[in-house]
Structures are given as structure tokens and as C-alpha cells.
C-alpha positions in Angstrom: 0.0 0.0 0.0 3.1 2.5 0.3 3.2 4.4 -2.7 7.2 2.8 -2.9 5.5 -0.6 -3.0 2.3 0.8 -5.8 4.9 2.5 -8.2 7.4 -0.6 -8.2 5.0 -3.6 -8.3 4.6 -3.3 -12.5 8.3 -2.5 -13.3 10.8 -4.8 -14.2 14.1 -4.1 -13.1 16.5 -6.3 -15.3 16.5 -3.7 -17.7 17.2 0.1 -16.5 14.5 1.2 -13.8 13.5 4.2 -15.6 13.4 5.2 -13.8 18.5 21.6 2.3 16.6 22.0 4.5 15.2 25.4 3.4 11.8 24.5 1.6 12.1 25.6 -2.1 15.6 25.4 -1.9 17.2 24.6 -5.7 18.3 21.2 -6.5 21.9 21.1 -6.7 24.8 18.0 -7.0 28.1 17.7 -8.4 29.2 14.8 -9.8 32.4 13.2 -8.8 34.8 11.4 -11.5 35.2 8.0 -11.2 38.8 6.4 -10.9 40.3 5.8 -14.6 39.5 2.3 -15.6 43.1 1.1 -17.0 43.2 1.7 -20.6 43.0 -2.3 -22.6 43.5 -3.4 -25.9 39.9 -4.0 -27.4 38.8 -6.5 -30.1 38.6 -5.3 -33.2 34.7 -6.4 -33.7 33.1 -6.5 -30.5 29.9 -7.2 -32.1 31.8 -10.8 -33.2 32.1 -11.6 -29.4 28.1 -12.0 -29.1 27.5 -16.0 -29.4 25.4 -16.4 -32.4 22.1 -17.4 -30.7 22.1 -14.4 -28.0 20.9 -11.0 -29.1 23.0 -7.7 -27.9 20.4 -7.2 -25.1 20.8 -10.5 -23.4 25.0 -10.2 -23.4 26.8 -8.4 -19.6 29.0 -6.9 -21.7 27.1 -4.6 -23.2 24.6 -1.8 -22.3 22.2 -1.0 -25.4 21.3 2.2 -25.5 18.9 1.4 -28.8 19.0 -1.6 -31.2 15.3 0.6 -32.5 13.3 -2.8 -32.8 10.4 -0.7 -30.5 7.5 0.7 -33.0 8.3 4.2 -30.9 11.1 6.8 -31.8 12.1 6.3 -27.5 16.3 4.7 -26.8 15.8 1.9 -24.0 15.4 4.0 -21.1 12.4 4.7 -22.8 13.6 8.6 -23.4 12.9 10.1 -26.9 14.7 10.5 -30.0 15.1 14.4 -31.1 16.2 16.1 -33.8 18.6 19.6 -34.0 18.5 21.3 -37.4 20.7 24.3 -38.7 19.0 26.9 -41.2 17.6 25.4 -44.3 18.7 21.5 -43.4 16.2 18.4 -42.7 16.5 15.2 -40.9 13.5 12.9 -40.9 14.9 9.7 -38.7 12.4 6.7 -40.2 12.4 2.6 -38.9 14.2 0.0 -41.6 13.1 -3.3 -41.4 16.8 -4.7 -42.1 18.9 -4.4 -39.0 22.8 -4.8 -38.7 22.8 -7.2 -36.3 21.9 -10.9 -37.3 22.2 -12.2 -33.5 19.5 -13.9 -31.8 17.7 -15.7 -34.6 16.8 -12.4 -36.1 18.2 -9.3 -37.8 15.7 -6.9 -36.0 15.2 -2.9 -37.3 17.5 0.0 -37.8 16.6 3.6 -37.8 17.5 5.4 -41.4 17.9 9.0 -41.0 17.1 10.8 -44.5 19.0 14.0 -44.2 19.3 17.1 -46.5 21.7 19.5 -45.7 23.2 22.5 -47.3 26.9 23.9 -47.9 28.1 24.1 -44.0 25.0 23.4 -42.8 24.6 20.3 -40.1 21.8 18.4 -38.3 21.6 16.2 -35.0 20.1 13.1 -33.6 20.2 13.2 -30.0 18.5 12.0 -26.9 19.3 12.1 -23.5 20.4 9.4 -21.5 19.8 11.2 -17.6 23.0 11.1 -16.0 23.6 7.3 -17.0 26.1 6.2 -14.7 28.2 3.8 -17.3 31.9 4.1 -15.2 33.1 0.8 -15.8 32.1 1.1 -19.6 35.6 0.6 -21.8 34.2 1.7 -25.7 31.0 2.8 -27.3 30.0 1.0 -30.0 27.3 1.4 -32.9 27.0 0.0 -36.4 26.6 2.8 -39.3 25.9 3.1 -42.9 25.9 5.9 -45.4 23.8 6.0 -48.4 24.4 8.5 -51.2 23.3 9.3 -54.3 24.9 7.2 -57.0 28.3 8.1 -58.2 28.2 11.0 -55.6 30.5 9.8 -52.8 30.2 11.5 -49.0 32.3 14.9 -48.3 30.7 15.6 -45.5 31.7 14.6 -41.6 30.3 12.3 -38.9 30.7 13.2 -35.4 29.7 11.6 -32.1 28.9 14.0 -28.9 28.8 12.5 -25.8 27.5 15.4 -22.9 27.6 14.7 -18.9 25.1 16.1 -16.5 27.4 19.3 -15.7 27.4 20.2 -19.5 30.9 19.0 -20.3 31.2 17.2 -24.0 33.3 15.4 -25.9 33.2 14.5 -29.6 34.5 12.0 -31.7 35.2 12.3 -35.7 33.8 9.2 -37.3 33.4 9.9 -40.9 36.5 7.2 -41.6 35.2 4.3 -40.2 31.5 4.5 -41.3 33.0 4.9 -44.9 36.4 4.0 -45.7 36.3 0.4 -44.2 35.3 -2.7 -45.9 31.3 -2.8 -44.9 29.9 -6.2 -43.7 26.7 -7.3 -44.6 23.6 -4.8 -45.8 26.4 -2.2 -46.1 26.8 -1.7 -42.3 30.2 -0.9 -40.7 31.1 -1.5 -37.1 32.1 1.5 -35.2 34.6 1.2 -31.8 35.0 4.4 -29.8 37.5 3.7 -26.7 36.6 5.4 -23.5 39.7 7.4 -24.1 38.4 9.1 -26.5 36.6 11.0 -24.2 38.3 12.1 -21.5 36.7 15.5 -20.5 33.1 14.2 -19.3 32.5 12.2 -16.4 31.6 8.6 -17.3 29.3 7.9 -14.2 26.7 10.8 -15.8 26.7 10.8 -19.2 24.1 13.1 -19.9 23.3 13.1 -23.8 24.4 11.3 -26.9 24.4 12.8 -30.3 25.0 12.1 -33.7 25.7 15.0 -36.1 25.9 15.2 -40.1 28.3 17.9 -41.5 28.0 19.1 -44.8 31.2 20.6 -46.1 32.1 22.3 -49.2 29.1 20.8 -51.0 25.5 19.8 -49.8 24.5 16.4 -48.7 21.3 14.7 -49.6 21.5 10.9 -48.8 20.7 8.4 -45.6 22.7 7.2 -42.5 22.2 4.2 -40.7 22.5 4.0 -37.0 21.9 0.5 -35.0 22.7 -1.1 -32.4 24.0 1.7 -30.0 25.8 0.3 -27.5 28.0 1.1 -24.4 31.1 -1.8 -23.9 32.8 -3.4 -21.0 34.4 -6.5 -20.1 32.3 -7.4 -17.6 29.0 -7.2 -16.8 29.1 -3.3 -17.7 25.7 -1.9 -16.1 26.5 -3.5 -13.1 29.7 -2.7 -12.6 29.3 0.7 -13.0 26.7 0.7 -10.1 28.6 -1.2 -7.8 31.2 0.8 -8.1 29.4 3.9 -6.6 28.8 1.6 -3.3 31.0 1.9 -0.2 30.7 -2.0 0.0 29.3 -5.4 -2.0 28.9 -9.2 -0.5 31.3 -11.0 -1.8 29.4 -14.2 -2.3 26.2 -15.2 -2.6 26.2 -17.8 0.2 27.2 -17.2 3.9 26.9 -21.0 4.9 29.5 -20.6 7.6 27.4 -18.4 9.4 24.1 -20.0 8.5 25.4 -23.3 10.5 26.7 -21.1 13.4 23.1 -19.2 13.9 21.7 -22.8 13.3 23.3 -24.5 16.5 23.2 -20.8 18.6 20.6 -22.6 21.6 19.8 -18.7 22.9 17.3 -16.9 21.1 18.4 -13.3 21.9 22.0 -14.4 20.7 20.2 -15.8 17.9 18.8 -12.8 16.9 21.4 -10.3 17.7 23.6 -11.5 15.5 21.2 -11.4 12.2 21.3 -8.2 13.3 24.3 -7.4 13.0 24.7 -8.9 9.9 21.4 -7.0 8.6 23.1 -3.5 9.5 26.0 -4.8 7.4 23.5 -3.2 4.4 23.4 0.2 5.8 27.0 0.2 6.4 27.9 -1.1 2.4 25.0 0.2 0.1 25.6 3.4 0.7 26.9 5.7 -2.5 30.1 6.4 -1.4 30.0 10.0 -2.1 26.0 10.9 -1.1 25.6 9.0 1.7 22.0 7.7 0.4 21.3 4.1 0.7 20.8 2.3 -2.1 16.6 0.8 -2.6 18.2 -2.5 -3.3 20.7 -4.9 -4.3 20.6 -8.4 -6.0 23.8 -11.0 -5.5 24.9 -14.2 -6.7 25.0 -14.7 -10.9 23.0 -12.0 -11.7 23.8 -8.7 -9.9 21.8 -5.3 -9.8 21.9 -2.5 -7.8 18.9 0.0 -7.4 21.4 3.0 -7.5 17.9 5.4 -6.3 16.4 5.9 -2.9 12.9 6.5 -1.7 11.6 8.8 1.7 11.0 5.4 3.2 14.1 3.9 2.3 15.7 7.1 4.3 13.8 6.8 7.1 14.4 2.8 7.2 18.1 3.8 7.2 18.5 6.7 9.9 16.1 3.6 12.3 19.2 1.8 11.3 21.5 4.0 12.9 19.8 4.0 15.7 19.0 0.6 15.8 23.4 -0.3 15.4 24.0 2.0 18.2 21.5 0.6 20.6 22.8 -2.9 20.0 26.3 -1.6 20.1 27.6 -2.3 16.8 28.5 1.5 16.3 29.3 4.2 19.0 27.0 7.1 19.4 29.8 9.0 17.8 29.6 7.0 14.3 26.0 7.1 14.5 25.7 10.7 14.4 28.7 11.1 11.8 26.8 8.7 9.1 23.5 10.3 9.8 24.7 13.9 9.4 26.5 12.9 6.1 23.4 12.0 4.9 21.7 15.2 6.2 24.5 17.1 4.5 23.0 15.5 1.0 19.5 15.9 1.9 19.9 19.9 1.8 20.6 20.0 -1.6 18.0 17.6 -2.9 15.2 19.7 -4.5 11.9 19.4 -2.2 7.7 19.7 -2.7 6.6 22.3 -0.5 8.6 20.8 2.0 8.4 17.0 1.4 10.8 14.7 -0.8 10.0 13.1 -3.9 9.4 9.9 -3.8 12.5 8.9 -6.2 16.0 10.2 -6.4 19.1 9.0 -8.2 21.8 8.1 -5.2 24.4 9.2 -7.5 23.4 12.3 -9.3 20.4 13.2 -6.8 17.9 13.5 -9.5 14.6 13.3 -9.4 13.8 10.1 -10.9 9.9 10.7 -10.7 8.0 13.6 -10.3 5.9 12.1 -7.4 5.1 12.8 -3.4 3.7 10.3 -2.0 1.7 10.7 1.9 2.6 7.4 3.2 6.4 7.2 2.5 6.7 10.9 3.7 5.0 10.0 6.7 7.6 7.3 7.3 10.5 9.9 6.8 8.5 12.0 9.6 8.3 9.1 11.9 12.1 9.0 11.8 12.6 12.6 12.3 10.7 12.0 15.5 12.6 9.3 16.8 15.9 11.0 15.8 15.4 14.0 17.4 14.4 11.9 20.5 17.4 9.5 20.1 19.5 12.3 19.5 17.9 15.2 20.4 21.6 18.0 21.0 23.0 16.8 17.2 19.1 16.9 15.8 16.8 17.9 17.4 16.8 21.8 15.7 16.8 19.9 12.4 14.4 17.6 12.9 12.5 20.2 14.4 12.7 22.3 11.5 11.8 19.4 8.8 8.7 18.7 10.9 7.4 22.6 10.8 8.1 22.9 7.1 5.5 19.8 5.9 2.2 20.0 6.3 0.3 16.6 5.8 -3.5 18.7 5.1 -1.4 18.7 2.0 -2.9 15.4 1.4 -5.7 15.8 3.4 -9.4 15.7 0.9 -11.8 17.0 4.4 -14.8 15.5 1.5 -14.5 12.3 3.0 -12.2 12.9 5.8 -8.9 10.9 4.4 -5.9 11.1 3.1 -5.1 11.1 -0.9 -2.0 8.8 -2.2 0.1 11.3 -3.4 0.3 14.0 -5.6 2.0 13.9 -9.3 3.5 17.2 -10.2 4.2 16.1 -13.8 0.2 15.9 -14.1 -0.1 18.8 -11.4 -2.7 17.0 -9.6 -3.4 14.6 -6.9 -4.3 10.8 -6.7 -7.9 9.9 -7.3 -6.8 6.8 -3.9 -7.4 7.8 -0.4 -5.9 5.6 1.8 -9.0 4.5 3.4 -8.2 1.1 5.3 -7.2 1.6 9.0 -5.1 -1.5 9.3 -2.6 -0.6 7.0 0.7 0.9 7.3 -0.3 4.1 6.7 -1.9 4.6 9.7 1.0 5.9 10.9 0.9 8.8 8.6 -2.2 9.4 10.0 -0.9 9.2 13.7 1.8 11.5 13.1 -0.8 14.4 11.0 -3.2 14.4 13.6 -0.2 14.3 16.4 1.1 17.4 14.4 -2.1 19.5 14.7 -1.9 18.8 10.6 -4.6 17.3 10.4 -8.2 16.9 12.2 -8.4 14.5 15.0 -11.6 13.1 13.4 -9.9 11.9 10.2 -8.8 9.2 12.6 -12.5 7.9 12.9 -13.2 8.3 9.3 -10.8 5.8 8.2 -12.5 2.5 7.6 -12.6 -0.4 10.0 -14.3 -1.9 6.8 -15.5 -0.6 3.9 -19.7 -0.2 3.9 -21.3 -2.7 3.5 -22.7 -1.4 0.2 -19.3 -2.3 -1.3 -20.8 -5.7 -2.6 -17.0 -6.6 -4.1 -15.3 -6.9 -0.6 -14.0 -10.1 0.5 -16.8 -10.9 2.9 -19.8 -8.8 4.5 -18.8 -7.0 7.7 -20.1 -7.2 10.6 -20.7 -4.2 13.6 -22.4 -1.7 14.9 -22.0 2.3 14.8 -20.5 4.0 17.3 -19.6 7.6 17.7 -16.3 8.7 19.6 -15.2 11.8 19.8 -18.2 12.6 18.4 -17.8 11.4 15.4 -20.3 8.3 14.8 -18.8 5.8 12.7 -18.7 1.8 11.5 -17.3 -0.3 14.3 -16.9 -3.2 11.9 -14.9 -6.6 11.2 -14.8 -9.2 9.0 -15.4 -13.2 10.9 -13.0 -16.6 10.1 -13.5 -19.4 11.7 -15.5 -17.6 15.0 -12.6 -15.4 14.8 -13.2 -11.4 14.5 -10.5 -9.2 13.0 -10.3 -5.6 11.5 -8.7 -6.6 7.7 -6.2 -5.0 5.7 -6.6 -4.2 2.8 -4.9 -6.8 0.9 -4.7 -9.5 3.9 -0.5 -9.3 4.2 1.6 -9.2 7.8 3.4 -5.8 6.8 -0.3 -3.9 6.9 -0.7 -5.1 10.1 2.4 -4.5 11.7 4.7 -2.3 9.9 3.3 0.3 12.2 4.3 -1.6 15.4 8.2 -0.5 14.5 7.2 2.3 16.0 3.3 2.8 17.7 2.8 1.3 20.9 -0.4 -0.4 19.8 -0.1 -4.1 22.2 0.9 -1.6 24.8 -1.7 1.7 24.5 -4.5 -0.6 22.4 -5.0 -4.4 24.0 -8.7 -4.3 23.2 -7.5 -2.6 19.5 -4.9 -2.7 17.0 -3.2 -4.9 19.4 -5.3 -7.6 19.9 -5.7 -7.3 15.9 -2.2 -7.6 15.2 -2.0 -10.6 17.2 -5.5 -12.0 15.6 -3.9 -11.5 11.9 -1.1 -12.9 12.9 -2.4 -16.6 13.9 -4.4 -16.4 11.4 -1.9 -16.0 9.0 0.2 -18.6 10.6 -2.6 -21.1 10.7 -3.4 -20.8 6.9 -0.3 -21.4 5.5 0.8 -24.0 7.8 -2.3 -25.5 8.3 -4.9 -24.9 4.9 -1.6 -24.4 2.5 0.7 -27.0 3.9 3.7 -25.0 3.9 6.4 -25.4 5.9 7.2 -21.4 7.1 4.8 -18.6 7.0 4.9 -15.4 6.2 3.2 -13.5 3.3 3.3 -10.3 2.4 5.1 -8.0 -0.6 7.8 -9.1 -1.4 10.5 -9.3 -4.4 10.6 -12.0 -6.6 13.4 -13.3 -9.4 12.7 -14.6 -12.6 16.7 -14.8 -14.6 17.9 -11.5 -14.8 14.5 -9.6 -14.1 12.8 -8.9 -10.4 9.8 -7.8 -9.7 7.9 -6.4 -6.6 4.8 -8.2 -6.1 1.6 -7.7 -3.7 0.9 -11.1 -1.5 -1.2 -11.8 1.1 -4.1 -14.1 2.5 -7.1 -13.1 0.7 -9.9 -13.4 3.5 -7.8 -11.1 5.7 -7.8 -8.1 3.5 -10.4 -5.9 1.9 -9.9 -6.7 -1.1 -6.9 -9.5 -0.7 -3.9 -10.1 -2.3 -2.9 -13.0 -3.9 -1.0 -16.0 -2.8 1.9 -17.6 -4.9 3.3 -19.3 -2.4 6.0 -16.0 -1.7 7.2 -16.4 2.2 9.3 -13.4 3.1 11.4 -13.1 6.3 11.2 -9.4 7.3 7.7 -9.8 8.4 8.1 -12.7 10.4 10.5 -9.9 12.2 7.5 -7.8 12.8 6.0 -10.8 14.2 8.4 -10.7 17.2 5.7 -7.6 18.8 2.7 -10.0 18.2 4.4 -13.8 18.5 7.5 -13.7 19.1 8.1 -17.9 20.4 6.6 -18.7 17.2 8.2 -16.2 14.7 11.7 -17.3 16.3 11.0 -21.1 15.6 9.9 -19.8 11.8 13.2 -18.8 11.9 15.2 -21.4 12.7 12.9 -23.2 10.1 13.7 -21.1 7.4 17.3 -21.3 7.6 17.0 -24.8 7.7 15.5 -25.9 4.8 16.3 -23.3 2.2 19.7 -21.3 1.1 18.1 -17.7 2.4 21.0 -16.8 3.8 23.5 -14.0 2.9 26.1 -11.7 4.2 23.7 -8.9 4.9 21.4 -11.6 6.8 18.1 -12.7 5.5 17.3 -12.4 1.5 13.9 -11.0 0.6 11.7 -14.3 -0.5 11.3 -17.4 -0.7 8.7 -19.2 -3.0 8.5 -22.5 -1.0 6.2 -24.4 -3.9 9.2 -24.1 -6.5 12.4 -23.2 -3.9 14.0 -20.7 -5.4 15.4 -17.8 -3.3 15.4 -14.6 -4.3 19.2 -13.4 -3.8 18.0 -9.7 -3.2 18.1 -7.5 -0.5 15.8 -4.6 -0.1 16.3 -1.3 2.1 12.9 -1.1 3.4 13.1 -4.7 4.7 16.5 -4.7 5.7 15.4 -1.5 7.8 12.2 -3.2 9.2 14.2 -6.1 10.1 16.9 -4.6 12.1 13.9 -1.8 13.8 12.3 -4.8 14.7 15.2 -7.1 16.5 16.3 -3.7 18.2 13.1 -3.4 20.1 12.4 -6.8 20.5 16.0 -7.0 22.3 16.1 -3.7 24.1 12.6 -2.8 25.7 10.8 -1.7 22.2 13.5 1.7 22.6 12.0 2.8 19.1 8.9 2.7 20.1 10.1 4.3 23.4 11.4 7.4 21.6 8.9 7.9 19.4 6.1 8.1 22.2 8.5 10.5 23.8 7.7 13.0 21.4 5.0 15.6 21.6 3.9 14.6 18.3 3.0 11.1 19.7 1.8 12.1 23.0 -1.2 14.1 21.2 -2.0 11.2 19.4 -2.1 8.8 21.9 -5.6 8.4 23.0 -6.5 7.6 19.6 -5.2 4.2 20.7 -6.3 3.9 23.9 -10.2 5.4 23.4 -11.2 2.4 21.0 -11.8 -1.4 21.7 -13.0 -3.3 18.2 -14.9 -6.0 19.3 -16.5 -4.9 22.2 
């Protein structure tokens, strides 16, 4: 239900995801030059490397920018194709059916740009490529043709312009080798730029590529070929070029060594201290080494990815880290406050929305990947700038202080029907049509920490649904309830029945809904007759259908991500008749939630556990990986931010007093809110 979770579920990552405290202040970065990759003989036809039955797109080595096979003028981060024209030339770019490349089974398309251009006149083909981080890349490579009018040969010149995200360019004269060498077949030539042909831009931003036509003495009417655009490196190039920007990287995909030792470790708390401290080895590696922003994922073992961009949630996930290392004592107080206030020191340039962050940023270039705000995952960032100014209240307080002044969650606020909209897209200038209308979800904490604010009305609280009306004829069962009006307010005490057992559902019947919030909202504590008898409800619920209807061996459903070869996706799971509307079950089990279990049942989430690592390979350097699909086995080898944060949050209270949950009801903010908890009992 965060809008993190919405926006990623339909992308597929294999490819490219393509993807201050002063409100208004400008959006500012510099970008720092990456160490000189060693200069190498290349081959002299890279293309020829490609085994015969692989296309270009399915090789490491090489990062298409376009092999033009879509129907739409757009390069492969899905960014458009554009044209530059001097006085009184043309250039009309146009799809060939015959491609240069004969790879894969297929030759594929070619783009054919038909150019008429007078005496010293020129024309481009351009299209950006947004601060493409291709470091590691050794050559760029392309195939090329030039088509004339008969017996007229070309005078003119062909230049390459590659442009960084501060403006710096570099071009490359390439008439000679897209018409003076022998072509291969169709007429097409294979062009090899070496990196050190451009040494003035900085290769971890590469802003723009562009192709111009000169005409010289004489005017040129005629056609050139462009296919297959490429960037080259020995290894897996996209990859490579993202890990480099990371302070650290596991280097293997197993950690059986440590698997056996938690395996025969008798004491619980021992047991999970140390996947602790093996979690917070994310926070302290998949940073950016120069921004200080933690990476939204990475993926290890033979296919490798790193999600070089970073969410609210994923920075409020990491500065609960901080404080979470420091309260178990695998950092001092002093590094603590030195890696958060790095990452403060980035945060004041990063370009803002009245006040909140976008929802997507580039960790390297600090971009704004998506025009978006969303209300849940800037709720999250506020929860943290509560419990920071609380954990650390002389180095942030002021700071926090100040964040927390500057946003305004009525923002979000639609007083027609007394809830909170998704988000708001500024690209459309306009906000979500969604409210987030289901109490048990984890964006009641956004709505905990408005209200605490004074941001928003104290009776939004009572018009979030306990279940839907029962008019809503598609929802997963009819409730049941009574009205009843508190702070007078009259509302819908309802809940949904399963097996004689009553429960408030979800929305889409997954653990995280339920108990995300408990990271930080004393609900067992403040709300026995409420959200904490719930959570425990949905819990054994949960546990008892898939152990018991399902058969499987662990539990634990909710969104999670998922592998399929070189692609991931982020998928919505749950048990259907515990939401709203219910998610679907594929047999996904994921270990962070079982984490959050430890607030609700924490005897049987440890034993889940000790299961899990038994009977599958789910464990890695950084701890536990992000699913398991127990009908099929196979692991998902990726680690998340957002989980990795949950899980860590959730071992630190579990081990030390809930001290999260301590410092966040410290605050003023939670205080107000309090008796929202206490003032309800849902089955009464």
C-alpha cells in the first residue's frame, strides 16, 4: 500500500528502472569522476564476441542504448529520440526493417535518418540518457551506414557528442570508419570508440548522446544508418558501473558458515542479535560512497543489480538503522551521528515539494527520478525525524524540528471524505484519485503522526475504515458491527469473521499492513482491546493458513520481491480473506515480516526462523534475502532497504525494551496522538 510498494510492483528491473533543509531550496549535486579504468587493448569487432544465438540485449558486456526494434522513436530507457537542425537543413529519422545485427535468430530494425543538408550546414540526432552512470564502460560502440546518391560519394563529416550532466562534451570524428572500411553485410560498418576518446566528461553521468551530419564544401542529400548503439565493458558493464558507486558489496552469494553457526546458537536473543548485526551490514555497504544515500536494493549471486535510487522510506528505514546499530552496540554514538549527518549534508541539496521529498532520487546524481510525493512514505521519513530528534535530540533535534514545521500533511488531506489522498503527481499537477481508506494498513502511521502534528483533524482518525460499507458488494466478505460515535464522530465499528474469529482486515490481507506500524506505535501496549489484539489476531491467522490450509512449511506472506533470470519484480501477496480486497497467494514467504511478528508472537516467529534457515539457502552476508517461493524453492538473492530496515527496527526493540517505540512516544507529536489508541476497543 506505500506508494514505494504501488509505483514498483509493475516495473521490471533487469532492464534500467527508468526510472537543504530550506523548503524551495534549488536542486543542486556535483558529480564526482570515477577512478580511470586502465586503458585495454579491445577486439577489433566487439559485435563478433556475441555468441550467435544471444541478441545484444541478453550479453553483460554490453549496455544498449537502442537496437530501435520498438514501434516508438524512444532509446531503451524509454527517453525520446530528437532532432537539432541548422537553417535550411532536414533530418527525418524513419524505422528500416533490415537491422545490422543478425544475432539472436533475427536481424531486427534500424533507424534510417534521411538528411538534407546545405553547404556548411549540419543536423543532429540526440536523446538524453539522464546522468547514465556507465563508469566501468571501456568503448561505445554502434553499427553505421551511409547511403548516397549514385556516383556522388560522401564529403561531408560524422561526429559523435557524448555530454555529462554538468554540460561537459566530448566528440568524436567518425566519418572514416562508417566509410572507408570494408562494410559487412547490408552495407553496415562496425564503429569502436575507446573510453579514451573521451576524457573531459565524467563517465558515471553521461548526460546526452548525439550524432551529427556535416556538410562541407558541397551539400549532402542521402541516408545514415545508426543500429545497435551500444555502451562496452568486459564485464557485466551496467552492473559494474553501479557497484562501483557503493561503499561495499557481498562478496558471495552464500554465507553458509554463518548460516550453521546461527543454526546451533541454543539462545534466542544471541540468535537474533547476531542477524542483526549482519542486517546492518547493508546500511554500512549500500551506501553511494560519495551521497551518503542508501541504495533501494541490491541483488547477489550470478545476476547482480543494484537500485542506484532511494525512496523517503528507504531514508527513514536507514537513519532507524543508525539508531537501531547504536542501541545494540555495533556502532558508537559518535559514528552514528557522523553517518547520519552525512546524509543530512545530502538531503539539503536535494530539490523538495513544499517541503516533502520526492518519492524517487538517483543516489548518484540526486535527480529526481519521478515527479511524485507520496503521503505514506513521507509519513515514514516523519516518523524517523521523531525518533531521531528523540534518540539524538543536541546533534538533531533543531533539524528535525525544523523538517517537521516545514511539511504539512492537510497537503494530502481531501476534508470531503475525511482521508488522506496517495500522493500527488506534479508532472500531471494534480493529486491521486486513492485515499488511503483502510485503518489496518501501514499508513496509519501517517495518519498518527498528521493528527499528532495539529496537521490534520483528530476526526480523520474515525473516518478511516474499520471496513469498507457494506454497500461495497466486491469486498472479501460482508462485515459485521455496529455504529458507534467517539469523539463525536459516529462511525462503523466493523470486522470481518473466520473461523468464529473477528478481525479488522487489511486491505490486501499481508503481515506488513498489520504490523509495519508496530516498529514504531505502541499499539499491544496503549491498544490491548484494539490494534493490538488485531495484530496478534492477523497474525495466527496468518500462521494457521499457511501452515495448516496451505501446507507449507514457514509462513509469512506479504510484498515481497521475486526473481525470474535476470529480471525482479515487486509483487503484492497476502491471505485473501484477511484483506479488503486481498492479495494473492503464490506461495512468496518473506522473512522481514516474520520480524515484525516478534511484537505479536515472538516464540513462534523465532521457531519460523530457525525453520527457514534450515530448509532453504536464504541466507547471505547482509542476513536474511527477501523471499522465498517455497512451492518451486528458489530464493530470491536480493536484498531490499525497506526490509532490511524493518528487520533490524524490529530485532532492536524486541531486544532492548521496544527503545524505538520508546522514543517515538516520547515525542510531543505522539503524545497528542495517543488516546487515539487507547479510546477504542473493536470487538466490544
Amino acid at each position: 500500500m506505500t506508494a514505494k510498494r504501488t509505483a514498483l510492483k509493475s516495473f521490471w528491473v533487469g532492464s534500467t528502472l527508468f526510472l537543504f533543509f530550506l523548503s524551495g531550496c534549488a536542486q543542486t549535486s556535483s558529480v564526482v569522476a570515477p577512478e580511470a579504468i586502465p586503458a585495454r587493448p579491445l577486439p577489433p569487432s566487439l559485435y563478433e564476441t556475441v555468441p550467435p544465438e544471444k541478441n545484444l540485449r541478453s550479453v553483460p558486456q554490453f549496455y544498449v542504448i537502442d537496437d530501435f526494434n520498438s514501434r516508438e522513436l524512444k532509446n531503451l530507457l524509454g527517453l525520446p529520440w530528437e532532432t537539432e537542425l541548422a537553417q535550411g537543413a532536414t533530418l527525418e529519422p524513419e524505422p528500416v526493417s533490415q537491422g545490422a545485427f543478425e544475432g539472436g535468430g533475427g536481424r531486427g530494425s534500424a533507424v534510417k535518418l534521411k538528411v538534407d543538408i546545405p553547404v556548411r550546414g549540419n543536423a543532429f540526432f540526440k536523446s538524453s540518457l539522464a546522468s547514465l552512470d556507465m563508469s566501468q564502460a571501456e568503448a561505445l560502440v554502434f553499427k553505421c551506414q551511409v547511403q548516397t546518391e549514385e556516383g556522388i560519394s560522401f564529403s561531408g563529416k560524422l561526429r559523435l557528442v557524448l555530454q555529462d550532466k554538468e554540460g561537459k562534451e566530448d566528440s568524436y570524428d567518425f566519418t572514416s570508419l562508417c566509410t572507408s572500411s570494408s562494410p559487412g553485410p547490408g552495407g553496415w560498418r562496425e564503429v569502436i570508440l575507446p573510453r579514451g576518446q573521451f576524457v573531459s566528461i565524467h563517465w558515471d553521468a553521461v548526460g546526452e548522446i548525439r550524432f551529427e551530419v556535416v556538410a562541407q564544401d558541397s551539400p549532402f542529400k542521402g541516408g545514415i544508418g545508426l543500429d545497435e548503439i551500444a555502451f562496452y565493458g568486459r564485464d557485466d558493464v551496467r552492473f559494474e558501473s553501479l557497484r562501483d558507486n557503493l561503499v561495499g558489496f557481498p562478496k558471495s552469494a552464500k554465507a553458509e558458515e554463518r548460516k550453521q553457526a546461527l543454526l546451533v546458537e541454543p539462545e534466542d536473543k544471541k540468535f537474533l542479535l547476531e542477524i542483526a548485526r549482519d542486517t546492518w551490514k547493508y546500511f554500512d555497504h549500500a551506501l553511494d560512497k560519495h551521497t551518503h544515500l542508501p541504495a533501494d536494493h541490491i541483488r547477489v549471486g550470478d545476476v547482480g543489480d543494484v537500485g542506484s535510487y532511494t525512496t523517503p522510506t528507504n531514508l527513514s528505514m536507514y537513519f532507524l538503522a543508525c539508531i537501531a546499530a547504536h542501541e545494540l552496540g555495533f556502532i558508537s554514538k559518535k559514528d552514528a551521528v557522523s553517518r547520519i549527518q552525512r546524509t543530512l549534508d545530502t538531503l539539503s541539496r536535494m530539490k523538495r515539494w513544499q517541503g516533502f521529498y520526492y518519492n524517487f532520487y538517483s543516489t548518484t546524481t540526486l535527480q529526481v527520478t519521478r515527479e511524485y510525493i507520496s503521503a505514506v512514505d513521507s509519513g515514514w521519513l516523519a516518523v524517523a525525524w521523531i525518533v531521531l530528534r528523540q534518540a539524538f535530540p543536541e546533534e538533531f533535534g533543531a533539524i528535525a524540528t525544523q523538517f517537521l514545521k516545514e511539511v504539512d500533511f492537510y497537503e494530502f488531506y481531501d476534508p470531503s471524505i475525511g482521508q488522506m489522498r496517495l500522493g500527488f503527481d506534479e508532472a500531471k499537477g494534480d493529486f491521486s484519485p486513492y485515499h488511503y481508506g483502510i485503518l489496518a494498513t501501514e499508513a496509519r502511521a501517517t495518519s498518527f503522526v498528521g493528527i499528532g502534528k495539529g496537521d490534520l483533524p483528530r476526526e480523520h482518525w474515525w473516518f478511516i475504515y474499520r471496513t469498507p460499507p457494506e454497500a461495497w458488494d466486491w469486498q472479501s466478505q460482508k462485515p459485521e458491527g455496529k455504529e458507534v460515535e467517539i469523539d463525536k464522530v459516529t462511525f462503523f465499528e466493523g470486522h470481518y469473521t473466520h473461523q468464529g474469529r473477528k478481525f479488522v482486515p487489511s486491505w490486501g490481507g499481508s503481515l506488513f499492513e498489520f504490523l509495519m506500524p508496530t516498529l514504531v506505535m505502541k499499539e499491544k501496549e496503549l491498544a490491548p482491546e484494539g490494534l493490538g489484539l488485531n495484530n496478534r489476531i492477523a497474525t495466527e491467522i496468518q500462521i494457521d493458513y499457511a501452515l495448516n490450509r496451505q501446507g507449507y512449511p514457514i509462513w509469512g506472506i506479504s510484498p515481497a520481491s521475486t526473481s525470474s533470470g535476470k529480471l525482479w519484480r515487486y509483487g503484492e501477496y497476502g491471505v485473501k480473506y484477511l484483506g479488503v480486497k486481498g492479495y494473492r497467494d503464490e506461495g512468496i514467504i518473506t522473512p522481514y515480516v516474520v520480524f515484525l511478528a516478534l511484537e505479536t508472537l515472538p516464540e513462534h516467529a523465532i521457531d519460523n526462523l530457525r525453520r527457514m534457515l534450515e530448509l532453504y539457502d536464504i541466507y547471505g552476508e547482509y542476513g536474511f534475502y527477501d523471499s522465498i517461493n517455497v512451492r518451486t524453492g528458489r530464493v530470491n538473492t536480493q536484498y531490499l532497504a525497506l526490509d532490511q530496515g524493518m528487520i533490524l527496527a524490529a530485532i532492536c526493540n524486541y531486544l532492548k525494551g521496544g527503545v524505538i517505540k520508546e522514543y517515538f512516544h516520547k515525542d510531543e507529536i505522539a503524545k497528542n496522538a495517543e488516546s487515539l489508541l487507547t479510546q477504542e476497543k473493536f470487538f466490544s
